[in-house]
VEXFI-938397 format. One record per residue (C-alpha): x, y, z. Coordinates in Angstrom, 1 decimal. Each point is the difference from the previous one (the first is absolute). Example, Ala and Ser with C-alpha at 12.3 -4.5 7.8 and 13.67 -1.06 7.14 Angstrom:
% VEXFI-938397
     xx     yy     zz
   12.3   -4.5    7.8
    1.4    3.4   -0.7
This chain:
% VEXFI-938397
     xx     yy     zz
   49.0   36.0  -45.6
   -2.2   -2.9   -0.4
   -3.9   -0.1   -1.0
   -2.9   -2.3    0.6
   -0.9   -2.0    2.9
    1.9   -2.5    1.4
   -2.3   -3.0    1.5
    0.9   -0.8    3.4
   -1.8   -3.7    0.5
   -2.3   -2.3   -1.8
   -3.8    1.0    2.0
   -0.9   -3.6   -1.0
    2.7   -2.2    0.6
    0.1    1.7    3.2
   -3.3   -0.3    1.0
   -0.2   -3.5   -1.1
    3.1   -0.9    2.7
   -1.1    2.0    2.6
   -4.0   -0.7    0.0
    0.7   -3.5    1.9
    2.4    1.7    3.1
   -2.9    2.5    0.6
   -2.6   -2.9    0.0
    2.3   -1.9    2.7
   -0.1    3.0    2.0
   -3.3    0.7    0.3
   -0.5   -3.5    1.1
    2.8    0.3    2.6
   -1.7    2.6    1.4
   -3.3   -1.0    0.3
    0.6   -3.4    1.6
    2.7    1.7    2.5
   -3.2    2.5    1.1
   -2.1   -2.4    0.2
    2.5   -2.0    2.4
    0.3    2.8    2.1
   -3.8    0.2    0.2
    0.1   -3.2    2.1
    0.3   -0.5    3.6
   -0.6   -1.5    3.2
    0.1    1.4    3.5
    1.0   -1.9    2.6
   -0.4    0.1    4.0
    1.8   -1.2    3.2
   -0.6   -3.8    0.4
   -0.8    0.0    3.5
   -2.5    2.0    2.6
    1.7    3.2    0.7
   -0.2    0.7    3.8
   -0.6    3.3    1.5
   -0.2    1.4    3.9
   -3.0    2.1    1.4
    0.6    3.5   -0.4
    3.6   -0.7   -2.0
    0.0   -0.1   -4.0
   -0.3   -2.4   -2.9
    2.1   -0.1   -2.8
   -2.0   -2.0   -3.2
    2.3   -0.2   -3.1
   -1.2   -0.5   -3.7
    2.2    0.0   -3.0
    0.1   -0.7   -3.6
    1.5   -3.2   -1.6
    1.8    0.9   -2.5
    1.6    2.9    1.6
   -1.4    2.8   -1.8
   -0.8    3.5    1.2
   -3.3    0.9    1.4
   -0.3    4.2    0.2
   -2.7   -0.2   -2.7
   -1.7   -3.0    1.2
   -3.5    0.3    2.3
    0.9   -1.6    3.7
   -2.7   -0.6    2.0
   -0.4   -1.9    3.3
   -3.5   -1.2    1.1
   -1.5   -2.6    2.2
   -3.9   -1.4   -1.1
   -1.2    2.4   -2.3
    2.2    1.7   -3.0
   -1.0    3.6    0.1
    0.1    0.2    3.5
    4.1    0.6    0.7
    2.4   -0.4    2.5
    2.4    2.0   -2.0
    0.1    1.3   -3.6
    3.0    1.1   -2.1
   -1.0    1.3   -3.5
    1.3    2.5   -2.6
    3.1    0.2    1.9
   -1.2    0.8    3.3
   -2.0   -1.3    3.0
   -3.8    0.6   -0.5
   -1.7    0.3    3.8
   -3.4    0.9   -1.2
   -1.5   -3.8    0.2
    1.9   -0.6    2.4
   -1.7   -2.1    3.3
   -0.6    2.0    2.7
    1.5   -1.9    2.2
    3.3   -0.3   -1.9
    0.3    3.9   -0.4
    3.3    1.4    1.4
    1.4   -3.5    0.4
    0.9   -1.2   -3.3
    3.4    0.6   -1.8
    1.2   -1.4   -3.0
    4.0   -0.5    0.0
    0.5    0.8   -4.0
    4.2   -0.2    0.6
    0.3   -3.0   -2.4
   -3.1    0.8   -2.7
    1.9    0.3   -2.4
    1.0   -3.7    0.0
   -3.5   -0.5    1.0
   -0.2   -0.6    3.4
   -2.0    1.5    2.4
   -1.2   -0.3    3.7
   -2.7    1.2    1.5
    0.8    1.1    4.1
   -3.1    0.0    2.2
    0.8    2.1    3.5
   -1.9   -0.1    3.8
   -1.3   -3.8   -1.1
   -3.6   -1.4    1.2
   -1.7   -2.8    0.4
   -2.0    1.1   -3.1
    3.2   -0.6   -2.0
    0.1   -3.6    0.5
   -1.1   -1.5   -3.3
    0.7   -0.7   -3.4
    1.1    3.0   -2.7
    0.3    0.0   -3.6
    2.6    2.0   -2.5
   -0.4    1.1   -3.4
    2.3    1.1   -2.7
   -2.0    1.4   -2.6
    1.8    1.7   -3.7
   -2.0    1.0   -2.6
   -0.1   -3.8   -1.6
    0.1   -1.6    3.0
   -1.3   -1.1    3.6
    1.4   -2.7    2.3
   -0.1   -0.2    3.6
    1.2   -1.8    3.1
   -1.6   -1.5    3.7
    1.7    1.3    3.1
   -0.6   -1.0    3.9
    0.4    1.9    2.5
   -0.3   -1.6    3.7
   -0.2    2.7    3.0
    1.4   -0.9    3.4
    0.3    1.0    3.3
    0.7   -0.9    3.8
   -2.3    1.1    2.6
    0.5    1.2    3.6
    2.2   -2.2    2.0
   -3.5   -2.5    2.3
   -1.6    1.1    2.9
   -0.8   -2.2    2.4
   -2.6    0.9    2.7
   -1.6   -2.2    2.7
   -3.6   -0.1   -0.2
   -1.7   -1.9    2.7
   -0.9   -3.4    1.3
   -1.3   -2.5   -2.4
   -0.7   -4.4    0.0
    2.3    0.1    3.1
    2.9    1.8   -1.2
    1.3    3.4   -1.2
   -1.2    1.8   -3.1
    2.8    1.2   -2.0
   -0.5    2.5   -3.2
    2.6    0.7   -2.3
   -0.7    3.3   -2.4
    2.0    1.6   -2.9
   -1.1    2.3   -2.7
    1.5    1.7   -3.5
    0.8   -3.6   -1.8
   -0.2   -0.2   -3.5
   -1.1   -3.1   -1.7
   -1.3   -1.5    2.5
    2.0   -1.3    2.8
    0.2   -3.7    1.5
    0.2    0.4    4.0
    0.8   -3.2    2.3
    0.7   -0.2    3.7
    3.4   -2.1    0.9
    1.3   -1.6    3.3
    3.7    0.3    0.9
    0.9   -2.5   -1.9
   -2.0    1.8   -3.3
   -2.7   -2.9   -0.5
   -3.3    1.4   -0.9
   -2.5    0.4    2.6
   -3.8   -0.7   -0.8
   -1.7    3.7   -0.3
   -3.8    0.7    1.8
   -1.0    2.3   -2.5
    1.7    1.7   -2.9
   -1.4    3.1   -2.0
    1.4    2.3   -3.1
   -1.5    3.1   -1.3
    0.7    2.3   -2.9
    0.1    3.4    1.7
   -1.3    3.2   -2.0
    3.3    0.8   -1.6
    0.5   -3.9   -1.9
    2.6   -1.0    3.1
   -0.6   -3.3    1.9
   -0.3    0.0    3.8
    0.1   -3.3    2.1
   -1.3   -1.1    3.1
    0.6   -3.7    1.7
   -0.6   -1.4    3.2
    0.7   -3.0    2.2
   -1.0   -1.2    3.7
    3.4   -0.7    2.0
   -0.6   -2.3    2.6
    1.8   -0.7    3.4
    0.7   -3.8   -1.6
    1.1    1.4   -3.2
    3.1    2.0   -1.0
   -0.3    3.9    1.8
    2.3    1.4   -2.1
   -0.8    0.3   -4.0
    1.0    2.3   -2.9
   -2.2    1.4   -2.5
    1.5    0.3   -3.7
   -1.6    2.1   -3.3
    1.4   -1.3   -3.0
    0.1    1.9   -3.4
    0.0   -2.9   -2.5
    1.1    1.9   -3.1
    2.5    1.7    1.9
    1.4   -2.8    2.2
    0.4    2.2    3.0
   -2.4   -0.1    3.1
   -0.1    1.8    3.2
    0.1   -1.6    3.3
   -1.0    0.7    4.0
    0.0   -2.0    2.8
   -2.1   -0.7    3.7
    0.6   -1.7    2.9
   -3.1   -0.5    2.3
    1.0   -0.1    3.8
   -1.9   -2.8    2.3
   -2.1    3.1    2.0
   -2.1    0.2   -3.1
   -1.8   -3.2    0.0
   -2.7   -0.3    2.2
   -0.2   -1.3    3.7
   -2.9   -1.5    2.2
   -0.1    2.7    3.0
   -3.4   -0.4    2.8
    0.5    3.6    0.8
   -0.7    0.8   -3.6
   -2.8   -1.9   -0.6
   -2.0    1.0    3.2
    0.7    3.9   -1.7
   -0.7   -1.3   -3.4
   -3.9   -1.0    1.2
   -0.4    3.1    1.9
    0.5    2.0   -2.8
   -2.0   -2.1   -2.1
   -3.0    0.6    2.6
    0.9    3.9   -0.4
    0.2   -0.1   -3.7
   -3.8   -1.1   -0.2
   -1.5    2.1    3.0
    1.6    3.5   -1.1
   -1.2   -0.5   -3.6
   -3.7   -1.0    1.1
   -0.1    3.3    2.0
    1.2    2.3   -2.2
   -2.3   -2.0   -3.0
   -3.5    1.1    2.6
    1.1    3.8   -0.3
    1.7   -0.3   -3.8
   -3.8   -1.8   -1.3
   -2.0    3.3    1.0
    2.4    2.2   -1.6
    0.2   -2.6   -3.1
   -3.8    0.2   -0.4
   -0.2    3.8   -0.6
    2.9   -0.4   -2.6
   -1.5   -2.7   -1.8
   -3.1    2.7   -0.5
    1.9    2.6   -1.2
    2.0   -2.7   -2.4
   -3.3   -1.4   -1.3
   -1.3    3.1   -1.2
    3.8    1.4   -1.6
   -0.5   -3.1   -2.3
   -2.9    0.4   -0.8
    0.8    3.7   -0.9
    3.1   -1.3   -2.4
   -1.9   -2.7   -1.4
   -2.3    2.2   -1.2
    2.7    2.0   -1.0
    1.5   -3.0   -1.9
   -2.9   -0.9   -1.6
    0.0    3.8   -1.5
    3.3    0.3   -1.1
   -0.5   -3.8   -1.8
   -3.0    1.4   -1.3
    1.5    3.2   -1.4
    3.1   -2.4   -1.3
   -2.4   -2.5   -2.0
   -1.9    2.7   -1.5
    3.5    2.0   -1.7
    0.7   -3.5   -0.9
   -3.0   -0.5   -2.1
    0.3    3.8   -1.4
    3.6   -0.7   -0.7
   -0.8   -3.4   -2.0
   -2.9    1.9   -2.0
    1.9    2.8   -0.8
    3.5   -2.5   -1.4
   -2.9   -2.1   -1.9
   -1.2    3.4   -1.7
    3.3    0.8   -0.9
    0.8   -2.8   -1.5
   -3.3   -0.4   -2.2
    0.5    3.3   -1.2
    3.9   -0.9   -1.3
   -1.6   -2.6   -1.7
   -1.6    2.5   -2.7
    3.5    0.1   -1.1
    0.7   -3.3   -1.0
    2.2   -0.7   -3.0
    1.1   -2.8   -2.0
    3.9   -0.8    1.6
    2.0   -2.7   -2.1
    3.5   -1.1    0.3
    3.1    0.8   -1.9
    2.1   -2.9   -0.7
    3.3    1.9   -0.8
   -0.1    1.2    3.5
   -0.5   -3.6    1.9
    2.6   -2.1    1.6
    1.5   -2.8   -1.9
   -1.6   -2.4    2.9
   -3.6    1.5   -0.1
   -2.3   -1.7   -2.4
   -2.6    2.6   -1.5
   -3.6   -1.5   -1.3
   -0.8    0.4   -3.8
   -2.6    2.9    0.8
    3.0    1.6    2.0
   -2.8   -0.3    3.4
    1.8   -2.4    2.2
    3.6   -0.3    1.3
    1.9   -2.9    1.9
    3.7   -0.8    1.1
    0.8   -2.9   -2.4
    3.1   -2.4    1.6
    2.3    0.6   -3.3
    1.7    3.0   -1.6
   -1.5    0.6   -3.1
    2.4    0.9   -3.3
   -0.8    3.9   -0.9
    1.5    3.0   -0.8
    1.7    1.8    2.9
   -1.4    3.6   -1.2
    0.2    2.7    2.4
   -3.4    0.1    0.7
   -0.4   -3.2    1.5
    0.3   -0.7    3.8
    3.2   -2.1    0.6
    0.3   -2.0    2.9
   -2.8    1.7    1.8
   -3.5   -2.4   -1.2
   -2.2    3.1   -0.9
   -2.1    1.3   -3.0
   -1.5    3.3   -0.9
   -3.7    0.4   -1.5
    0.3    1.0   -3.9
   -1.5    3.3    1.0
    1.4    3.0    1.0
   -2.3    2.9    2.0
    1.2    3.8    0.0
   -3.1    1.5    1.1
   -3.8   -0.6    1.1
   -1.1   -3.1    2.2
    0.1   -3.6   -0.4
   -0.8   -2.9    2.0
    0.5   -3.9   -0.6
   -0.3   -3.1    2.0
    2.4   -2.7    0.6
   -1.0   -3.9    1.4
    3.2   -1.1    2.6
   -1.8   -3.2    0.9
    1.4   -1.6    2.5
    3.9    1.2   -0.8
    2.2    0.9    3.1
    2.5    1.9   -2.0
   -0.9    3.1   -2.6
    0.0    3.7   -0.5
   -2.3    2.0   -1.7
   -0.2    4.0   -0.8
    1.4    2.5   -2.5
    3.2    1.5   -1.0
    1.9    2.0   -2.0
    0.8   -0.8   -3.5
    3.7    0.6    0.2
    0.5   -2.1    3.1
    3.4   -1.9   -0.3
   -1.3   -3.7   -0.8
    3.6   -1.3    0.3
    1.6   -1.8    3.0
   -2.3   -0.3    3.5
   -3.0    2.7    0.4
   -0.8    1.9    2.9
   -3.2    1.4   -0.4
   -0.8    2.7    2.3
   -1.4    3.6   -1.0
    3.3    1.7   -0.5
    1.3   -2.8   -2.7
   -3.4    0.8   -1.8
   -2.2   -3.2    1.4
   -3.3    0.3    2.0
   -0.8   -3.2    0.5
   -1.3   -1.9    2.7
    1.1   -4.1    0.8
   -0.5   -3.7    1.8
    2.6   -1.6    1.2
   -0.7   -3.1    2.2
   -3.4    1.5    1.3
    1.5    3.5    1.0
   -1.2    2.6   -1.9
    1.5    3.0   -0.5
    0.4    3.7   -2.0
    3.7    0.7   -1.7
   -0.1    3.6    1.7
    3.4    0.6    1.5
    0.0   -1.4    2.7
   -2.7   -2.7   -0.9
   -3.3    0.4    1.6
   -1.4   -3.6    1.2
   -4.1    0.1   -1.0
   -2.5   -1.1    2.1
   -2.3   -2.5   -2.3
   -3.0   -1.5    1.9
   -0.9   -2.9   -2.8
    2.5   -1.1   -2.1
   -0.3    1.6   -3.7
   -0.2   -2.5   -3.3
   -0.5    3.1   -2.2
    1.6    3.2    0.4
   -1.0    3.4   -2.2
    2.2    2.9   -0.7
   -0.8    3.4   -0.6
    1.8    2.5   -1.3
   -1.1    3.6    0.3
    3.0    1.4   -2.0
   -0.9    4.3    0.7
   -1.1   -0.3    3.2
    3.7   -1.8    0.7
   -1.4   -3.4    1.9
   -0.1   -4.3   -0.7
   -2.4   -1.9    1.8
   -0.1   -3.3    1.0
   -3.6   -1.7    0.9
   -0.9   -3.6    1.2
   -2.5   -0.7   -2.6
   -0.6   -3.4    2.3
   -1.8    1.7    2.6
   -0.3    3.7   -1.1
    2.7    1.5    1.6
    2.4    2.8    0.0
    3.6   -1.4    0.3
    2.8    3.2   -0.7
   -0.2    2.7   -2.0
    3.3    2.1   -1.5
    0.3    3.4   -0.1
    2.5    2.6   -2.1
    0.5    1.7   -3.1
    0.5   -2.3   -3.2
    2.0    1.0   -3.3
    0.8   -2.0   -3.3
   -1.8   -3.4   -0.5
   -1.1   -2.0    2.2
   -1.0   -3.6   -0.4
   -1.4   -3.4    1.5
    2.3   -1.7    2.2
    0.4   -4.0    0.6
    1.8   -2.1    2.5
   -0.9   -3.9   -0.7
    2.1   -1.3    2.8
    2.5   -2.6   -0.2
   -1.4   -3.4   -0.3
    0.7   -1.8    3.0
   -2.8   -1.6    0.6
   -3.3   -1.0   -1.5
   -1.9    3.0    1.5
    3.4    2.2   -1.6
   -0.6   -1.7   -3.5
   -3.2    1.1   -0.5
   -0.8    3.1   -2.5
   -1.2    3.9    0.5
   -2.8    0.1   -1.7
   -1.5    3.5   -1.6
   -3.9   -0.2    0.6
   -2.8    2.1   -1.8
   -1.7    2.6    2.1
   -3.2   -1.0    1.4
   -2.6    2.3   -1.8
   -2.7    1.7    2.7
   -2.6   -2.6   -1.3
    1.8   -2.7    0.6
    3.1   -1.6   -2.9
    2.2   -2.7   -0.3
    2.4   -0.7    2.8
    3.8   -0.9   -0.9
   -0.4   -4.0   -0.2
């Protein structure tokens, strides 16, 4: 029996051979994830055409083919956050979801796993008729893709009525109704040449459909028999009816008749100027009793205005005291460059904030927003009050208000109480509260410094027009954890866009500097 150990391999001429393999490897790898990383999503080339009341069928998929369960797929139209359809963690997300896509929206996943998708839309309106946006986004990730959808449908086959005498001939009117886009409606001969038209009208009717109404004057010269045709332009189809006018229509020269026309003539004015002697005594004693019933409501009127201007008044006193008193709780709010954008350019006091045009070179560390252009103050509030003020100038695009500190700051935001936002924005003069569903605010004169107060016990943000005084919104709920400043710059698409928020000092009671 042997003894001793027996050495298997050399550790470092092993090492030494294998070190370079492993280093190869690694590399491999790295560039084949960050390959896969890349993508582009791509759309049908063409309008896709739908019927009234049918479906829609709009297709999105991923080039290269690559499989999109884990992805975020969302279908919008103007604004990002408000949805046509969401599919996220593996499953369809119907909470953001538009109102008016609810229950019609289905998103045909048979092929996800080669990433392609389409969204079905059921019972289509004229609403639908527009242009739609899909996006793929992965956790390194976001691309997107245009889609346009054109709505169509025929209307109810023309009606053709005959309306009377007119310029010595016989007023025809052709009518149909439930067209959509609008229709083009021409009256033919037999032969199909265009006929001149007396008057030709279109109107939009309640539910977005097109009704049509034309007219011509047939006389006994002309041609008596004429066909009126709707045309759906998108479509290529039209509807068509026909008329013939017989000869007993147009009018003939009778004695007879005009000896009976002038005796009724002489009746029409004597029967009216009899019964106008006995109507003016009865007139008089109801113009009395009129007279004094206005009188009675304008006084009335004048109360109720009265009443009105006073609670007016009391209202604006008592929003102008509130505000001045959530003044007392000014503090000093900066912000916190990790946090910002890599578009948004922050001043060297950390005061001001604008939407630059280029993509600035810094770290991607989780805390900062990316691609949404926002900032959060430098402070964070877990208790008492605080107020500060912000100048929006003349921007038409920004949000303002607080938030949570562990808010997801990757990929789009939507900021509404239940993702831990209470903020309150602009966006091309319409303002508006991120309550779910948004609540539009009425704003008299048009604010170029907004203040924020946050009373964090009672549970409530407040917005105020500092402009003029006012009260704009005020939050209410329970708060937990941290909460901090929130800052939506805009994106800078014009000059009013580029220019910065701007932090301003609190006025002190006596009278302090103003924000320049």
């Amino acid at each position: 029996m042997m003894t001793g150990k027996i050495p298997l391999f050399s550790p470092g001429s092993t090492v030494s051979s294998a070190l370079p393999g492993y280093v190869a490897l690694c590399l491999a790898l790295q560039v084949h994830r960050l390959a896969s990383a890349q993508f582009t999503v791509t759309g049908p080339d063409r309008p896709i055409t739908a019927p009234l009341g049918g479906e829609a069928i709009l297709p999105c998929h991923l080039s290269p083919r690559m499989s999109a369960e884990n992805m975020e797929l969302r279908w919008f139209r103007s604004e990002f956050a408000v949805v046509v359809h969401l599919y996220r963690d593996g499953q369809d997300q119907y909470g953001h979801q538009m109102p008016e896509y609810q229950g019609r929206t289905e998103l045909l996943k048979g092929d996800i796993k080669n990433g392609s998708v389409s969204l079905r839309i059921r019972d289509i309106r004229p609403s639908d008729d527009g242009q739609y946006k899909c996006v793929f986004q992965s956790s390194v990730s976001s691309k997107d893709a245009f889609l346009e959808l054109q709505v169509a449908g025929l209307g109810s086959a023309p009606a053709i009525s005959v309306e009377g005498h007119q310029d010595g001939g016989i007023r025809v009117v052709c009518r149909s109704s439930g067209w959509y886009p609008q229709p083009e409606a021409q009256w033919r001969d037999l032969q199909g040449q265009l006929l001149s038209s007396a008057s030709e009208k279109i109107f939009q009717e309640a539910d977005g459909l097109f009704q049509t109404e034309i007219a011509i004057v047939i006389t006994e010269e002309s041609n008596q028999k004429v066909s009126c045709c709707v045309r759906n332009l998108l479509l290529n189809q039209e509807r068509e009816s026909a008329i013939s006018i017989a000869e007993l229509f147009f009018p003939r020269v009778n004695p007879g008749l005009v000896a009976l026309g002038m005796i009724l003539a002489v009746l029409a004015v004597l029967i009216p100027l009899a019964s106008y002697c006995f109507w003016r005594q009865h007139r008089a004693k109801e113009t009395l009793r009129s007279e004094l019933e206005s009188e009675k409501e304008m006084l009335r009127s004048d109360l109720e205005s009265e009443k009105a201007a006073h609670q007016a008044e009391k209202d604006k006193l008592q929003a102008e005291l509130r505000w001045r008193s959530a003044q007392i709780f000014a503090v000093d709010v900066t912000l916190d460059p990790d946090t910002a954008n890599p578009n948004l350019i922050l001043s060297e006091d950390r005061k001001c904030v604008r939407c630059g045009d280029t993509r600035q070179d810094l770290p991607n560390n989780p805390e900062r927003f990316d691609p949404c252009p926002s900032v959060l103050g430098a402070e964070g509030f877990t208790g008492g009050s605080c107020y500060w003020e912000v100048e929006v100038g003349d921007k038409t695009r920004w949000d303002l208000g607080v938030c949570r500190e562990s808010v997801s700051r990757k990929g789009w935001v939507t900021a509404t109480p239940e993702d831990g936002f209470w903020v309150v924005w602009l966006r091309d003069g319409e303002y508006k509260a991120l309550t779910y569903p948004w609540t539009p605010l009425r704003v008299k004169v048009r604010p170029r410094r907004v203040g924020i107060f946050l009373d964090y016990q009672v549970g409530e943000v407040s917005f105020y027009n500092v402009t003029d005084r006012s009260h704009l919104f005020t939050f209410t709920g329970t708060f937990s954890g941290t909460l901090r400043p929130y800052f939506y710059a805009g994106v800078n698409t014009s000059g009013t866009n580029a220019a910065p928020l701007k932090i301003c000092p609190v006025p002190a009671q006596n009278g302090g500097n103003l924000c320049p």
